[in-house]
NUFIVO-18236 format. One record per residue: residue number from 1; x negated, y, z of N, C-alpha, C in turn. Coordinates in steps of 0.001 Angstrom, whole numbers. Layout:
ATOM   num       n_X       n_Y       n_Z      ca_X      ca_Y      ca_Z       c_X       c_Y       c_Z
ATOM   NUM         X         Y         Z         X         Y         Z         X         Y         Z
...
END
This chain:
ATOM   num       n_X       n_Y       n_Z      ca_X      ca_Y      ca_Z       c_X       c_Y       c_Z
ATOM     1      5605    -27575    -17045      5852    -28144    -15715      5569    -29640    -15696
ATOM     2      5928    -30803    -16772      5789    -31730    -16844      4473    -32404    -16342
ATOM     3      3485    -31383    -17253      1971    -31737    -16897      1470    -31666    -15441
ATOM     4      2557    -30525    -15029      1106    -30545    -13553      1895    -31648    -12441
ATOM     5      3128    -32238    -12941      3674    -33347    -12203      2736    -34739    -12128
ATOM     6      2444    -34492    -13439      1546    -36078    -12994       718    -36623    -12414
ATOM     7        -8    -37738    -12682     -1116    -37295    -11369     -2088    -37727    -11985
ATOM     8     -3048    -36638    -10883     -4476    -36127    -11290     -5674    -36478    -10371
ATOM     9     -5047    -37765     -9497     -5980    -37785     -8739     -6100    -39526     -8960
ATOM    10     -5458    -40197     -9494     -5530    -41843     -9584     -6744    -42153     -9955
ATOM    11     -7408    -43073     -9128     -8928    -43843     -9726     -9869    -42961     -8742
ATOM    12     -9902    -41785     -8301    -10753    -41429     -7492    -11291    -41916     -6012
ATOM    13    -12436    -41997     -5923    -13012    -42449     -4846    -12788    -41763     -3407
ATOM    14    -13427    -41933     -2628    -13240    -41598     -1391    -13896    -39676     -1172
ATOM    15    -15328    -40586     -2013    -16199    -39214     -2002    -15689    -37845     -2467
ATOM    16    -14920    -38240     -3782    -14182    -37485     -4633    -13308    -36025     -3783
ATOM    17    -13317    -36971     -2497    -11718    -36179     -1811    -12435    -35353      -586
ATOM    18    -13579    -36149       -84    -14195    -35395       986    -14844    -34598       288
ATOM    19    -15378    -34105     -1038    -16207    -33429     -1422    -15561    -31756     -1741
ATOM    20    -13905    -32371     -2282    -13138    -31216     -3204    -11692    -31133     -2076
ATOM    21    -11648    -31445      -640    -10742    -31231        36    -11071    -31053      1497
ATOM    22    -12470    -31337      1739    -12557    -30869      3139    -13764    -29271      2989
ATOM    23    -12956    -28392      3009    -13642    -27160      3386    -15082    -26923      4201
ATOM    24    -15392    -27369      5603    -16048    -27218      6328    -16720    -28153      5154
ATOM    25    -16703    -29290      5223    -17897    -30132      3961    -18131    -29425      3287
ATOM    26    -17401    -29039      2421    -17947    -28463      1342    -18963    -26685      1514
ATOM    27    -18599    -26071      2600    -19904    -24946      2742    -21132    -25670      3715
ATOM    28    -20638    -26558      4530    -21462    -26786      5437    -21519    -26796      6312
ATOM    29    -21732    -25726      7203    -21550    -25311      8283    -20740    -23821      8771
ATOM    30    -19510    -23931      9043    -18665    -23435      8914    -18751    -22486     10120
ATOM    31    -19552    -22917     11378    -19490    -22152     12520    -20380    -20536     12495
ATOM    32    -20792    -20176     11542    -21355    -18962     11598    -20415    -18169     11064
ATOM    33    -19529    -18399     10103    -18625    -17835      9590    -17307    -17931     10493
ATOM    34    -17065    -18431     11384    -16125    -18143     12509    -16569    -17600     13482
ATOM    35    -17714    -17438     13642    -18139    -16139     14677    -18244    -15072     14212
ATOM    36    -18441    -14744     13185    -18420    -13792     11926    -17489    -13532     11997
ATOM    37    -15898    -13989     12021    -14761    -13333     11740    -14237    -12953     13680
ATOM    38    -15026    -13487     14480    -14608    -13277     15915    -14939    -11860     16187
ATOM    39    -16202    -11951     15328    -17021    -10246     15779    -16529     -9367     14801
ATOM    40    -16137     -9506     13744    -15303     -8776     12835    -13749     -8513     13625
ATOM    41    -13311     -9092     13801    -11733     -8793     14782    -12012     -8195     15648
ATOM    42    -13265     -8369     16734    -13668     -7461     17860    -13720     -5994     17510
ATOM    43    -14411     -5979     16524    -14995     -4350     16181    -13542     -3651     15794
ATOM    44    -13165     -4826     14832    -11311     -3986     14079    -10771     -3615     15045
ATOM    45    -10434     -4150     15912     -9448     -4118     17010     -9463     -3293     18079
ATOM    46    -10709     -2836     18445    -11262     -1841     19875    -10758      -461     19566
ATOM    47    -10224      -254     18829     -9566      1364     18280     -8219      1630     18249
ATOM    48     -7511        12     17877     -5953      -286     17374     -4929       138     18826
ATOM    49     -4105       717     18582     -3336       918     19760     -1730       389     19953
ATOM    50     -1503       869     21476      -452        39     21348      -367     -1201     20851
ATOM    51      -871     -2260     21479      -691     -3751     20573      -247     -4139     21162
ATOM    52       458     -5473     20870      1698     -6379     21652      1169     -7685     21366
ATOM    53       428     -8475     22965       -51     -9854     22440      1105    -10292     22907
ATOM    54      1507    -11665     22196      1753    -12950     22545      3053    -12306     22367
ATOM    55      4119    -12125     21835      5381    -11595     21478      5712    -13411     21110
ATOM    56      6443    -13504     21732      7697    -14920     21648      8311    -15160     20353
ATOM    57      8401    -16204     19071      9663    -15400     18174     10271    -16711     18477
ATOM    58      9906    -17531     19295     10535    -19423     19394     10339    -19926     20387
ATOM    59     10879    -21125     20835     10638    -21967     21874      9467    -22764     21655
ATOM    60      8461    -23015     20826      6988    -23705     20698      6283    -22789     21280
ATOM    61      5264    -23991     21660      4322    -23075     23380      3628    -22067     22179
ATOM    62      3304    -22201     21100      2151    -21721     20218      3053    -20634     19493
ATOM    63      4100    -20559     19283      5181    -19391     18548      5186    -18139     19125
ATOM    64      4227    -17224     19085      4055    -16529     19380      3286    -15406     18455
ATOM    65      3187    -14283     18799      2600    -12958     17825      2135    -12127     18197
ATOM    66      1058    -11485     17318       584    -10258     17847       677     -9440     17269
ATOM    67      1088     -7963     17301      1865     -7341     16676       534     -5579     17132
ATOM    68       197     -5277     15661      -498     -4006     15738       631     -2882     14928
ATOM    69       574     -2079     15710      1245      -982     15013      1003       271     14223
ATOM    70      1293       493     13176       699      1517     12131      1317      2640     13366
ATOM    71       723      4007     13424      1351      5479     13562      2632      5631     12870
ATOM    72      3061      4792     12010      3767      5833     11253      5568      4859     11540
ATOM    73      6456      4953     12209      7588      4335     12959      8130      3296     11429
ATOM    74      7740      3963     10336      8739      3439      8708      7655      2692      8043
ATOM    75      6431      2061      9009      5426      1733      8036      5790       418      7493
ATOM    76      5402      -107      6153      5758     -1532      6052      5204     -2594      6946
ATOM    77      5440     -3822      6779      4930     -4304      7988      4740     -5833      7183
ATOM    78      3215     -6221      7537      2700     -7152      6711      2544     -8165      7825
ATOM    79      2998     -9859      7634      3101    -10659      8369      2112    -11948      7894
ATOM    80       702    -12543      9036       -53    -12576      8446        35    -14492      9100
ATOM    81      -122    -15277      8214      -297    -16832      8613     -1568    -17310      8413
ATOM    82     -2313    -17741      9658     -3537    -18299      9620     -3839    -19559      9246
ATOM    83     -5005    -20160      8632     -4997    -21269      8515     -6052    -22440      9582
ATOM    84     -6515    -23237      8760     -6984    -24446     10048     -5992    -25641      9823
ATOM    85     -6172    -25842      8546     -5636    -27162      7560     -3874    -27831      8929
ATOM    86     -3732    -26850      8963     -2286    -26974     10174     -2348    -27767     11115
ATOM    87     -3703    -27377     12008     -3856    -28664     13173     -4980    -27875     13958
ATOM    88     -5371    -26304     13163     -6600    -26168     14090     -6285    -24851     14113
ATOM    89     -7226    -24009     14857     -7673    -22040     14319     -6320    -21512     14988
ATOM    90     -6123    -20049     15409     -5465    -19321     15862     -5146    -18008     15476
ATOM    91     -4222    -17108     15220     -4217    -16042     14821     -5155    -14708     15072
ATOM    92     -5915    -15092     16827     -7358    -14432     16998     -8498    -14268     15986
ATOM    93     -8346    -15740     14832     -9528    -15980     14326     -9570    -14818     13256
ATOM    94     -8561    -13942     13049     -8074    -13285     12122     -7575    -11828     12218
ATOM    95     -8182    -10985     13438     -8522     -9963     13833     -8600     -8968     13253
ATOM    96     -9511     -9016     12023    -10167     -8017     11063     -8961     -7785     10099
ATOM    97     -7899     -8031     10034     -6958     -7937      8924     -6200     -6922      9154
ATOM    98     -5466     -6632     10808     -5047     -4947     10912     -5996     -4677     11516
ATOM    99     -7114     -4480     11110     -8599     -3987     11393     -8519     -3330     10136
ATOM   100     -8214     -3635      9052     -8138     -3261      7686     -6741     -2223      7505
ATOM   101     -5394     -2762      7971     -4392     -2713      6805     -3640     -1347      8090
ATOM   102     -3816     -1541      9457     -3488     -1041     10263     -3797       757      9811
ATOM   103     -4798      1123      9774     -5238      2529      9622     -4677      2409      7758
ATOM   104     -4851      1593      7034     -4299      2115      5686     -2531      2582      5581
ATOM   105     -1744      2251      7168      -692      2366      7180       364      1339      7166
ATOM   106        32        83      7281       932      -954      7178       765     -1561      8791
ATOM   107      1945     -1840      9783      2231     -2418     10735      1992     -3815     10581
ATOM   108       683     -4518     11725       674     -5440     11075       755     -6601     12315
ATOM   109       985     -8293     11488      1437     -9258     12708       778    -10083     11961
ATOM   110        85    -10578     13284      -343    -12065     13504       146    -13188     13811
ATOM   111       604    -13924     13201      1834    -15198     13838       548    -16770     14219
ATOM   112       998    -17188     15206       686    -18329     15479      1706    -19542     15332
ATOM   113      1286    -20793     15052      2863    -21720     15268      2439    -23093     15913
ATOM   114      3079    -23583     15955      2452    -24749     16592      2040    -25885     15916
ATOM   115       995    -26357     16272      -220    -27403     15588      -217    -28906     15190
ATOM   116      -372    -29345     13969       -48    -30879     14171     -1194    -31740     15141
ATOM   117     -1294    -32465     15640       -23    -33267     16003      1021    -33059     16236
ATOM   118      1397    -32097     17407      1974    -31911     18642      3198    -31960     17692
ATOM   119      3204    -31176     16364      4367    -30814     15741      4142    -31495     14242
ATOM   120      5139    -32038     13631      4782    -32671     12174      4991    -31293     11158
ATOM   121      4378    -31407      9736      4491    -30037      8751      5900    -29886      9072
ATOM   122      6452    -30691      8384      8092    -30365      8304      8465    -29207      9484
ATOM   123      8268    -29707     10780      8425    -28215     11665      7739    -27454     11900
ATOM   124      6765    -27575     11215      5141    -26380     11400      5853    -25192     10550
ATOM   125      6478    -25762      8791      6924    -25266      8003      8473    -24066      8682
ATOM   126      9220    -24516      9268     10836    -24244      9556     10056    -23125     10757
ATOM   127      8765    -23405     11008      8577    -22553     12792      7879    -21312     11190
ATOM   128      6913    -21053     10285      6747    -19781      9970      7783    -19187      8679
ATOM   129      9134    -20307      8257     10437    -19837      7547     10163    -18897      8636
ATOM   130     11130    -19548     10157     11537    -18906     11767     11073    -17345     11894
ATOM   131      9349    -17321     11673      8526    -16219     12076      8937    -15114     10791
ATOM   132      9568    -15005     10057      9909    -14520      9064     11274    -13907      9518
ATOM   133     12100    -14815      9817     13108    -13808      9709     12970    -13583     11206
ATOM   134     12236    -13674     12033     12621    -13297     13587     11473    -11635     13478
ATOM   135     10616    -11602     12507     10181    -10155     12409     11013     -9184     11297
ATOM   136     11863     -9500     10519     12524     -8856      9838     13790     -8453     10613
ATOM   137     14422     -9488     11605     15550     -8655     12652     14791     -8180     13585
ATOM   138     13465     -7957     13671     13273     -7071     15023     11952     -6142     14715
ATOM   139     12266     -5504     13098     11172     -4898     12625     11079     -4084     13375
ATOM   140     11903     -3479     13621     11943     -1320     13847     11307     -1744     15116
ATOM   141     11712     -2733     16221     11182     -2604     17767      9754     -3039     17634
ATOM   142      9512     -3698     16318      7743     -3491     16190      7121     -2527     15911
ATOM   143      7670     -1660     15209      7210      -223     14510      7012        16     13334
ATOM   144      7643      -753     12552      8067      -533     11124      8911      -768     10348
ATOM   145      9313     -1021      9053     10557      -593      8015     10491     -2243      7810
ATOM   146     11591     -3582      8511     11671     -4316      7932     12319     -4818      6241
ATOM   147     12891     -3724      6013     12840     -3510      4236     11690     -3451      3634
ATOM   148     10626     -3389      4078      9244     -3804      3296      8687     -4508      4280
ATOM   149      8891     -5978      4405      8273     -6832      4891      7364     -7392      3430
ATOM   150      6048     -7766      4030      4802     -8601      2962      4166     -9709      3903
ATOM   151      4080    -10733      3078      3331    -11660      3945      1925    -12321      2909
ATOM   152      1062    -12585      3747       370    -13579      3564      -456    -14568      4649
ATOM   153     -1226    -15226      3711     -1767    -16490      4862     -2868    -17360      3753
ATOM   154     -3770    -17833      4521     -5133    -18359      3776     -4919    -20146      4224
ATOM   155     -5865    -20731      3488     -5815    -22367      3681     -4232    -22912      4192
ATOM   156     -4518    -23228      5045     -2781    -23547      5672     -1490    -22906      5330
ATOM   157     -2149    -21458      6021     -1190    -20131      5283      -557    -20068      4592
ATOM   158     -2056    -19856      3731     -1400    -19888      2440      -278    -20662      1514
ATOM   159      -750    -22117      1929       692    -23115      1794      2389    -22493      2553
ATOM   160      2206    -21830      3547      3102    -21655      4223      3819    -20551      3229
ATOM   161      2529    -19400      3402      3394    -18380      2350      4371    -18898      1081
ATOM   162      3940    -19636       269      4472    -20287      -804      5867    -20936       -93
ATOM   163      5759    -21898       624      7165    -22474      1512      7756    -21470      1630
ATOM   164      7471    -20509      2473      8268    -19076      2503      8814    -18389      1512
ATOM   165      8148    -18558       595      8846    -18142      -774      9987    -18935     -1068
ATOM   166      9874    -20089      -868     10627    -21026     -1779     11687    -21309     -1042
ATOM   167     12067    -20890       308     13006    -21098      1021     14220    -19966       579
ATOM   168     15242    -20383       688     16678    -19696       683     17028    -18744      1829
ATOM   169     17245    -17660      2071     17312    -16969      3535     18386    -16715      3121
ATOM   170     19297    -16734      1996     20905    -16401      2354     21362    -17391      3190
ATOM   171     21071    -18500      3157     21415    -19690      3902     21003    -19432      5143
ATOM   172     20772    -18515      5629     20327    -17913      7003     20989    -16795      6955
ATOM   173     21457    -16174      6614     22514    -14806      6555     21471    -13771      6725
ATOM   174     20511    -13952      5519     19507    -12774      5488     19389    -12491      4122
ATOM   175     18500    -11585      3848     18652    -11156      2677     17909    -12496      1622
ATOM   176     18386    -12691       431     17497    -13331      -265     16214    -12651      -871
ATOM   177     15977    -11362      -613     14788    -10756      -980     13840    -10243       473
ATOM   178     13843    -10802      1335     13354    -10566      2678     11862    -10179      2594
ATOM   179     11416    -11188      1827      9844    -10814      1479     10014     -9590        24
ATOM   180      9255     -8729       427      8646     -7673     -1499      7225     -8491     -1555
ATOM   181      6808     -9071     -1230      5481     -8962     -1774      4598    -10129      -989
ATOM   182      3370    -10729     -1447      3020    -11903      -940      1353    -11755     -1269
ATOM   183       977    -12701      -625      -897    -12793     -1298      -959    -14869      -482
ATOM   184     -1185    -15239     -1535     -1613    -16746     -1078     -2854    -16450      -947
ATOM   185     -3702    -16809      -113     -4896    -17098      -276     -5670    -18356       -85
ATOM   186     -6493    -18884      -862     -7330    -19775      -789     -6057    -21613      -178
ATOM   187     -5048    -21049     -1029     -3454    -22440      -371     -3938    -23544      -507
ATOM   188     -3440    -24523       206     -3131    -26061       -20     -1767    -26505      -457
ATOM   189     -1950    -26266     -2252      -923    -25942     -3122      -426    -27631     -3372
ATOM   190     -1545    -28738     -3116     -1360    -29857     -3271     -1894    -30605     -2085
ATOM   191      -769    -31148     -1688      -679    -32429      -170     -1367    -33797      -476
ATOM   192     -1227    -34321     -1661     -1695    -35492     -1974     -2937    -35806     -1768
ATOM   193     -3551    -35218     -1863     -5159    -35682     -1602     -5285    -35747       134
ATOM   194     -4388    -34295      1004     -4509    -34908      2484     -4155    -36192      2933
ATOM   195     -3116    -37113      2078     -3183    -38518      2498     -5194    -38723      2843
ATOM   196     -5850    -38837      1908     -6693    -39812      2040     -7977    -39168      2538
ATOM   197     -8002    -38300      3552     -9235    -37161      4447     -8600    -37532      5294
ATOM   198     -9769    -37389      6874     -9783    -37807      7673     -8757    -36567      8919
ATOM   199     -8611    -34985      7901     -7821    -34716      9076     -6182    -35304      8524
ATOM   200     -5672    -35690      7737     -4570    -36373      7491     -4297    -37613      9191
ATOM   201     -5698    -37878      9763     -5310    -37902     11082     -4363    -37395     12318
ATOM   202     -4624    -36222     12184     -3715    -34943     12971     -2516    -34797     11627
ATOM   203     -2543    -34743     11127     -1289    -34237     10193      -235    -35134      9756
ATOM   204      -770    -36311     10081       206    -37298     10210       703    -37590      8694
ATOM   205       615    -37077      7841      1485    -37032      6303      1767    -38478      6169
ATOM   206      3072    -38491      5094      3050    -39601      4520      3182    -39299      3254
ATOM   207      3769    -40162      2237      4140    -39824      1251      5036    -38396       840
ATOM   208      6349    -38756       985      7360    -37989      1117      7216    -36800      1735
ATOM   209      6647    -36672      3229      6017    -35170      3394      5602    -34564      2765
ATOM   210      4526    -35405      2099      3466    -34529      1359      4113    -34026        86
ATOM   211      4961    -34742      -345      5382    -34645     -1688      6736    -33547     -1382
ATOM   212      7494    -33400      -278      8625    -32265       607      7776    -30924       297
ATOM   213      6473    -30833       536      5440    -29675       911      4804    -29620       165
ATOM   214      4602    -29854      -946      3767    -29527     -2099      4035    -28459     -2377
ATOM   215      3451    -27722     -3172      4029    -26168     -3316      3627    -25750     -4866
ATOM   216      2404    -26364     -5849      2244    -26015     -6844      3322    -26012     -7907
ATOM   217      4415    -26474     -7287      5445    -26859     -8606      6942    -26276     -7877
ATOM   218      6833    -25602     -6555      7531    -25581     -6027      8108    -24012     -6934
ATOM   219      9231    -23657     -7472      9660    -22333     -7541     10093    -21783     -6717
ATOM   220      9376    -20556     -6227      9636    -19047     -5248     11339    -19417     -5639
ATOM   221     12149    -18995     -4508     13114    -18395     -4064     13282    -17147     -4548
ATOM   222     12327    -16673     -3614     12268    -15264     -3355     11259    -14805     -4314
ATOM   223     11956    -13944     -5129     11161    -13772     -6499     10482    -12324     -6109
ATOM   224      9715    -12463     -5518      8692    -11090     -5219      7285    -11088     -5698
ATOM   225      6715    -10275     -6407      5255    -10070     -6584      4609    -11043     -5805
ATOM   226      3459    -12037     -6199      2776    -12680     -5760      1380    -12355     -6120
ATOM   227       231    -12782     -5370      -948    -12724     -5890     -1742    -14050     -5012
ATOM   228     -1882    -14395     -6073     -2778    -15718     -5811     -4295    -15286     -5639
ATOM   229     -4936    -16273     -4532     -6613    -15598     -4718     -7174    -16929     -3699
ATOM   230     -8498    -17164     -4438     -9259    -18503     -4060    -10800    -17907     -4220
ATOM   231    -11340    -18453     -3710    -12946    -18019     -4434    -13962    -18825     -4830
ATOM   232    -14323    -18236     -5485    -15162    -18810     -6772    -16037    -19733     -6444
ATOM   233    -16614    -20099     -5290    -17294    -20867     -4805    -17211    -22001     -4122
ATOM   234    -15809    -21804     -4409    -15062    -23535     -3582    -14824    -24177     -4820
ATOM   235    -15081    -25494     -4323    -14878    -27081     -4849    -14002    -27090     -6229
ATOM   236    -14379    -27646     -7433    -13607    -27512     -8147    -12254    -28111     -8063
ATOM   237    -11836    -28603     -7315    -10296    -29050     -6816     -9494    -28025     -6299
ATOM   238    -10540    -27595     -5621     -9676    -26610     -4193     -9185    -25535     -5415
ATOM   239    -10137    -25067     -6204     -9492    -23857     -7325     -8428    -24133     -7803
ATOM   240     -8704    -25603     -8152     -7247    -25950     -9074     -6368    -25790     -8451
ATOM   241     -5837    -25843     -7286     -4480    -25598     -6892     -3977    -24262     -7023
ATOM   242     -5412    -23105     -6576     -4721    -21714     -6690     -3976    -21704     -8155
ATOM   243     -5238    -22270     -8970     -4577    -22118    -10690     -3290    -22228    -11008
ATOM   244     -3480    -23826    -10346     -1970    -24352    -11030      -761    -23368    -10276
ATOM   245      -726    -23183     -9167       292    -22282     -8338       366    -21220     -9128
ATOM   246      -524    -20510     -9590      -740    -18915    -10292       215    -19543    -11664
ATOM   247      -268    -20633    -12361       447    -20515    -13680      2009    -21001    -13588
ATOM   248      2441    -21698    -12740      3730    -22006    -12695      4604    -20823    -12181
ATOM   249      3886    -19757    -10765      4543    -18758    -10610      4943    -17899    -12349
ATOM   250      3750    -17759    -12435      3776    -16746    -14294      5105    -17336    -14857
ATOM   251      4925    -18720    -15374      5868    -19591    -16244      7671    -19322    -15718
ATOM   252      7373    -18752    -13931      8652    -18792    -13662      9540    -17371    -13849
ATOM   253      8468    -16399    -14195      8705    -14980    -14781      8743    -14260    -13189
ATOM   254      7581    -14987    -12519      7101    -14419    -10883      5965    -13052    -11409
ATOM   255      6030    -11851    -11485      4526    -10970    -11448      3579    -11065    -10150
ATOM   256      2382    -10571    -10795      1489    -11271    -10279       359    -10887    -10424
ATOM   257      -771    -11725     -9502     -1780    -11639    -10316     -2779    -12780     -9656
ATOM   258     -3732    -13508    -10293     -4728    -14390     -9732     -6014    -13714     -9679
ATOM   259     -6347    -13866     -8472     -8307    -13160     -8364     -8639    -14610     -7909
ATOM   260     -9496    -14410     -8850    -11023    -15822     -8322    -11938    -14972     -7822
ATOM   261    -12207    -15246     -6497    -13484    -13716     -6224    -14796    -14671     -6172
ATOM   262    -15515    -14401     -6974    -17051    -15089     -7179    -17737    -14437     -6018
ATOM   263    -18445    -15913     -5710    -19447    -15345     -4308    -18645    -15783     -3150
ATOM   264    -17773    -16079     -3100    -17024    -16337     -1929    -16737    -17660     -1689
ATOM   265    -16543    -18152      -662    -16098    -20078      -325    -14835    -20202       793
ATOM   266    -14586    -20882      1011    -13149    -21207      1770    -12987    -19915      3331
ATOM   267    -14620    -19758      3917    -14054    -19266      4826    -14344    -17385      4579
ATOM   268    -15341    -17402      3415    -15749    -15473      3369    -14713    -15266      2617
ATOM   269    -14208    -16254      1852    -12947    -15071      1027    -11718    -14213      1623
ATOM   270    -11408    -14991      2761    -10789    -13931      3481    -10753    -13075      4233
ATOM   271    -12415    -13154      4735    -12904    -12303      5232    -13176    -10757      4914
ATOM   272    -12735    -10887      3646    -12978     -9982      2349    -11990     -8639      3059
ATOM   273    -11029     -9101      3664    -10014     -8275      3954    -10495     -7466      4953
ATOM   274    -11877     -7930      5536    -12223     -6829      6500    -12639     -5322      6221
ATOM   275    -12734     -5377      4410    -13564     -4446      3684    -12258     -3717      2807
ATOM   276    -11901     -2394      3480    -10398     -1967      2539    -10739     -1780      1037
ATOM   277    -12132     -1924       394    -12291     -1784      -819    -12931     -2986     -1500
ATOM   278    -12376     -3849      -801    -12907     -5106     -1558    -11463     -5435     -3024
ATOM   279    -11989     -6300     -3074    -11199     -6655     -4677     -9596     -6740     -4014
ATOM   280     -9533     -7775     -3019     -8447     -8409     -2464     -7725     -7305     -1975
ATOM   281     -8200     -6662      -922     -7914     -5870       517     -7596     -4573      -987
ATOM   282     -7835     -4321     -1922     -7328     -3317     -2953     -6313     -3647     -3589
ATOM   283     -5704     -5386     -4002     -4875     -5585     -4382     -3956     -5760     -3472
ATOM   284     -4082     -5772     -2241     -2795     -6263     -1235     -2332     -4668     -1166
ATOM   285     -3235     -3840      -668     -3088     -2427      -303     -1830     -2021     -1598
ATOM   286     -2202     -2304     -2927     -1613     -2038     -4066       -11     -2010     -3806
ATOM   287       130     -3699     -3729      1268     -4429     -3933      2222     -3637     -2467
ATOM   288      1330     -3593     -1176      2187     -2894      -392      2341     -1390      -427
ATOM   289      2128      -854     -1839      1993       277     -1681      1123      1389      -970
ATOM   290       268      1244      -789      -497      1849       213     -1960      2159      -585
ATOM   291     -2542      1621     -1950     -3574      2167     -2462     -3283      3538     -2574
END
């Protein structure tokens, strides 16, 4: 633990940070791959029934959900956090996921929360704790077994998922095992470098935030199966965080597992989930029981 406290970023340049922390930089051009996942959610979705947009779980204009329902009234029910470095993107962008998990049998939700500026992390963070336990007291009226609640979430998300872990829900008069099961994907396991990128604009960070929200060193709470996953084609920084997150979960006697999926970059790796036999979309299926 000592080691990954220190720091690993002193003496670096400017370039250093736009190269290995801004996503869209680093593939390029990012807009084909968000129409890509628009028309991927379109196709998932034209079959899905019974869906519930815009379900309320808070008073933020953006706290809201969309909620697909498995057939089956006891299905588990997987709760999904989008990313967009916590200032951009919407749970629409992310369609294809009970496009996937919906017909494999898992009830599934899209959470939105509200965006920095408007809102600083600190309450971006407390609004998807919020979205957590406000779908676990109102599983069954979604259509599934909130005793197997799973979450995950990519870029932003993915940070969130980890917060979610690491939060206390007895201190909420919920269970301390609320989550079974998790998938980070592609996280922003380390805040420090958003000081010095230009969307640290919208995100407002300072020190102390960033260092409140760090998550690579943070120990899960909630000691449930995790699976870490980044892809192989992002920035050698951006990996390091999945790493370091993957080895401190291990160290904390968290099971698990890390996929580096080669071929993939910040925005196809999660796209991956549109394909129920991809590497990922086989290990989530796993962990929720459902391979």
């Amino acid at each position: 633990m000592a080691a990954r406290n220190m720091p690993i970023y002193a003496g670096r340049d400017e370039a250093f940070f736009l190269r290995h922390f801004m996503p869209s930089t680093a593939v390029g051009d990012p807009a084909p791959w968000i129409a890509r996942a628009q028309k991927l959610g379109e196709e998932a979705t034209a079959s899905l029934k019974n869906v519930r947009w815009d379900v309320r779980y808070g008073e933020g204009p953006l706290q809201t959900l969309d909620v697909f329902p498995a057939a089956d009234p006891n299905a588990p029910i997987h709760l999904y956090l989008h990313g967009g470095y916590w200032r951009a993107y919407d749970k629409a962008n992310y369609r294809y996921i009970p496009g996937m998990l919906v017909p494999a049998g898992a009830t599934t939700v899209l959470a939105n929360y509200d965006l920095c500026p408007s809102v600083t992390l600190d309450e971006l963070v407390a609004q998807a704790i919020a979205a957590v336990a406000w779908v676990w007291r109102n599983g069954r009226e979604l259509g599934g077994d909130p005793q197997r609640l799973f979450i995950s979430g990519s870029s932003a998300g993915g940070h969130l998922v980890a917060m979610i872990l690491a939060h206390d829900y007895t201190r909420d008069g919920l269970p301390g095992d609320i989550v079974k099961g998790a998938l980070s994907i592609t996280g922003v396991h380390r805040l420090e470098p958003v000081l010095r990128i230009p969307p640290n604009d919208d995100i407002r960070l300072d020190a102390a935030m960033a260092q409140r929200n760090t998550t690579f060193d943070k120990a899960p709470v909630i000691r449930c199966p995790v699976i870490v996953a980044v892809g192989g084609d992002e920035p050698d920084e951006w990996i390091r965080m999945s790493v370091d997150y993957d080895t401190m979960l291990r160290e904390e006697g968290i099971p698990g597992e890390l996929i580096i999926l080669a071929g993939t970059h910040h925005y196809s790796v999660t796209q991956t989930l549109a394909d129920r036999e991809s590497r990922m979309s086989r290990a989530l299926l796993a962990l929720m029981g459902l391979a």
